[in-house]
C-alpha positions in Angstrom: 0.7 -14.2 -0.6 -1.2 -14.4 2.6 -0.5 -11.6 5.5 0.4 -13.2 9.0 -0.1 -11.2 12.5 -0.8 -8.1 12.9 0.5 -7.2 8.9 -1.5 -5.8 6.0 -0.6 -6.5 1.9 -1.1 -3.8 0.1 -1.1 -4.1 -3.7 0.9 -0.3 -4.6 -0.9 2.3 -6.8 1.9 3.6 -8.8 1.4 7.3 -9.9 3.8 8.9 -12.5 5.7 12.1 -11.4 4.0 15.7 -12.7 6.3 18.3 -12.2 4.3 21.7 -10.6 4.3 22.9 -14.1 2.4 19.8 -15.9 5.5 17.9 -17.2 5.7 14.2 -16.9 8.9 13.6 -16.1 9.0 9.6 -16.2 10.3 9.2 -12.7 7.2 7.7 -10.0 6.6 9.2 -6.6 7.0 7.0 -3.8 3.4 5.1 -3.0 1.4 6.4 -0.4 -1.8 4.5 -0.8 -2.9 1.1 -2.7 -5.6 -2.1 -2.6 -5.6 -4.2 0.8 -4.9 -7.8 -0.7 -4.5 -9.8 2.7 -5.4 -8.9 6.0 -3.3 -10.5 9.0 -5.8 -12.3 11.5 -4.3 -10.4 14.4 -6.6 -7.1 12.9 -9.9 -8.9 11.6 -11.6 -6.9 14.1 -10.5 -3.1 12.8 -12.3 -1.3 9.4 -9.8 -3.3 7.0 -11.5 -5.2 4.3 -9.8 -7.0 1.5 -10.2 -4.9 -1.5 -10.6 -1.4 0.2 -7.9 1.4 -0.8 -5.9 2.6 2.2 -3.1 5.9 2.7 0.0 4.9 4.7 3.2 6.3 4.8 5.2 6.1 1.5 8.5 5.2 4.0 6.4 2.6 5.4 6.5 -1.2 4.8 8.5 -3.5 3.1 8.4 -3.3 -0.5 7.8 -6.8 -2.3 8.0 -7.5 -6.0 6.0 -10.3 -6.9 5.1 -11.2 -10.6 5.8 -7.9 -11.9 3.3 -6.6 -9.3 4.4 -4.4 -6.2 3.2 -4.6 -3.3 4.1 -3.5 0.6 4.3 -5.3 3.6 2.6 -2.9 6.1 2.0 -3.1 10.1 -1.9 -2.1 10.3 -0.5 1.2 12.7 1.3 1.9 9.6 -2.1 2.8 7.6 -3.8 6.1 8.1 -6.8 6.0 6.7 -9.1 3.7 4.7 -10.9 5.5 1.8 
């Protein structure tokens, strides 16, 4: 997959749901950050780098399924910070 315009791939880092008490509950939070896979060459000039872990919104996007793997189709304004 290869991000066009001004849009940013963003391979998802799922994280299983822990209860305030400690319990695993087998249900996974919404994702809020993951691994830039493809920058769109509309933003090659902001801090994105392939390979960097970014925050964004976890009702941001478009989610994608691709070969078992998720990832979301993200606007670069969508991302609030690079880690």
């Amino acid at each position: 997959m290869e991000a066009l315009g001004s849009k940013v791939i963003v391979k998802v880092d799922k994280k299983d749901f822990v209860s305030s008490t400690g319990i695993k509950t087998g249900g996974v939070e919404k994702p809020d950050r993951g691994e830039v896979m493809s920058i769109g060459c509309e933003i090659s000039d902001l801090p994105l780098k392939v390979g960097v872990t970014v925050i964004f919104s976890e009702y941001a996007g478009k989610a994608i399924n691709e070969g078992g793997v998720d990832y979301i189709l993200l606007n670069y304004n969508e991302i609030y910070s690079v880690l």
